[in-house]
C-alpha positions as CSV (number, residue, x, y, z in Angstrom):
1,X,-22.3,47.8,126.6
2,X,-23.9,50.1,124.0
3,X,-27.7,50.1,123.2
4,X,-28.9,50.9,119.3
5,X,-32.4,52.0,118.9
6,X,-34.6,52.8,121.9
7,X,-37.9,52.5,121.3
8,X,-38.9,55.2,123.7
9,X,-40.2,52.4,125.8
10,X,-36.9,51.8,127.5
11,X,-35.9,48.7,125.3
12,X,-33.3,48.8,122.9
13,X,-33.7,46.5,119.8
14,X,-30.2,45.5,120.0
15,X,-27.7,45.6,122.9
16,X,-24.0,44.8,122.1
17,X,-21.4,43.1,124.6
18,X,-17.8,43.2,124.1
19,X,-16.3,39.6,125.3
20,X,-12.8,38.9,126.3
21,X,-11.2,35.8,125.2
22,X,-8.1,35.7,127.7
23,X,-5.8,32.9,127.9
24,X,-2.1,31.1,127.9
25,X,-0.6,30.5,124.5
26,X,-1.8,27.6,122.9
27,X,-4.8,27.3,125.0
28,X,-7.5,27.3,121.9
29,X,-8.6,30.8,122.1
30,X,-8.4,31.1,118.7
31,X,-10.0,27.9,117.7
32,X,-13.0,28.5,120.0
33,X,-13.5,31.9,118.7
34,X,-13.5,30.4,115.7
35,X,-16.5,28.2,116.3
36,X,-18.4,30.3,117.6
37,X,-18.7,33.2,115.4
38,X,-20.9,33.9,112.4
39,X,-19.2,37.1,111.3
40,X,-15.5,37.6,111.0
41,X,-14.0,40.9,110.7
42,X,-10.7,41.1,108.2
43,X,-8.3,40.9,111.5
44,X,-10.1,38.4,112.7
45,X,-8.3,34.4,113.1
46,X,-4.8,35.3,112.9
47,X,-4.8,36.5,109.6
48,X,-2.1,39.1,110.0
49,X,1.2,37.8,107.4
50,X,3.4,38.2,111.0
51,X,0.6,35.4,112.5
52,X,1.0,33.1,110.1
53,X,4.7,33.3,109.9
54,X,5.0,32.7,113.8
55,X,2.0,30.6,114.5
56,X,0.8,32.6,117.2
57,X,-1.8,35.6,117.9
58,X,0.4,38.5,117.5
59,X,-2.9,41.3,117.4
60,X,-6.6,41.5,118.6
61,X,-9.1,39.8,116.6
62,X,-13.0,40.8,116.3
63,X,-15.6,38.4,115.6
64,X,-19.7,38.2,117.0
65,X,-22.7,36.2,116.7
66,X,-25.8,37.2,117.4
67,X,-29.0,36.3,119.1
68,X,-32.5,36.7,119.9
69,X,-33.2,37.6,124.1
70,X,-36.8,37.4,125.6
71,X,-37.4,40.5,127.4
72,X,-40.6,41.0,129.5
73,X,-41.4,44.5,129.6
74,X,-43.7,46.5,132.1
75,X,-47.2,46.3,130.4
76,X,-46.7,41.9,131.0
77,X,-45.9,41.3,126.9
78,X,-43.2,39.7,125.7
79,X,-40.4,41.9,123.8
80,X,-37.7,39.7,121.9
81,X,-34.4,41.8,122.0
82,X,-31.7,41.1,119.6
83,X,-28.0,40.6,121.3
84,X,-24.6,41.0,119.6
85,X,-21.8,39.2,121.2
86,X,-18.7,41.0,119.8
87,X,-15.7,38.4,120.7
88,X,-12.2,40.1,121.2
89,X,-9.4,37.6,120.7
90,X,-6.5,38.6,122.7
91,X,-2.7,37.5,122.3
92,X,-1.9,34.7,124.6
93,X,2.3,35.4,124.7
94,X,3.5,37.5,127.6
95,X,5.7,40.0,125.3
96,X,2.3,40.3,123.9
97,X,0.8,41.9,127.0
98,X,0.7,45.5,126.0
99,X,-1.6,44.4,123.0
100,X,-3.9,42.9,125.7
101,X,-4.1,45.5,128.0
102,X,-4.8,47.9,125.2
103,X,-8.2,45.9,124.2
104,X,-9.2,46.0,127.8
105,X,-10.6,49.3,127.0
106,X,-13.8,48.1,125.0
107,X,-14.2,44.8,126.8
108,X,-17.6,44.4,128.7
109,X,-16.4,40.9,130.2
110,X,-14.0,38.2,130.1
């Protein structure tokens, strides 16, 4: 988990999180990736030509949303901390694995 802009105070105003989004084939990772996001990178939803062709998640895909997190901070005000949810959408086939194992390194949480 990284932390962009202290304020000197010990709060960051934004705090990413890497999520895993681990699963069987055909289990809607995808999809529910997919709803959730508001920003898509370009590898993002099985866009890769090889993807299409197959019909499957052949490579990670990054997507996020973002959200606003009330944060109480020593001196008993309020601080509203912004949160970016990075998904990472992992293959789902088994000859796939060595694509998953190699996202593992970024992920914060599955």
């Amino acid at each position: 988990m990284m932390e962009d802009g202290d304020d000197g105070k010990g709060v960051a105003d934004r705090v990413n999180v890497n999520i895993g989004i681990l699963g069987h084939i055909d289990s809607g990772k995808t999809e529910t990736v997919r709803k959730l996001s508001s920003i898509a990178s370009t590898a993002s939803f099985d866009r890769h030509p090889q993807s299409i062709e197959r019909g499957i998640t052949i490579d990670i895909g990054f997507s996020c949303f973002s959200y606003d997190l009330k944060v109480d901070d020593n001196a008993n005000s309020t601080v509203w901390q912004k949160v970016q949810v990075t998904l990472v959408d992992c293959p789902g086939h088994a000859s796939l694995m060595k694509t998953v194992l190699g996202a593992c390194s970024i992920i914060d949480a599955i």
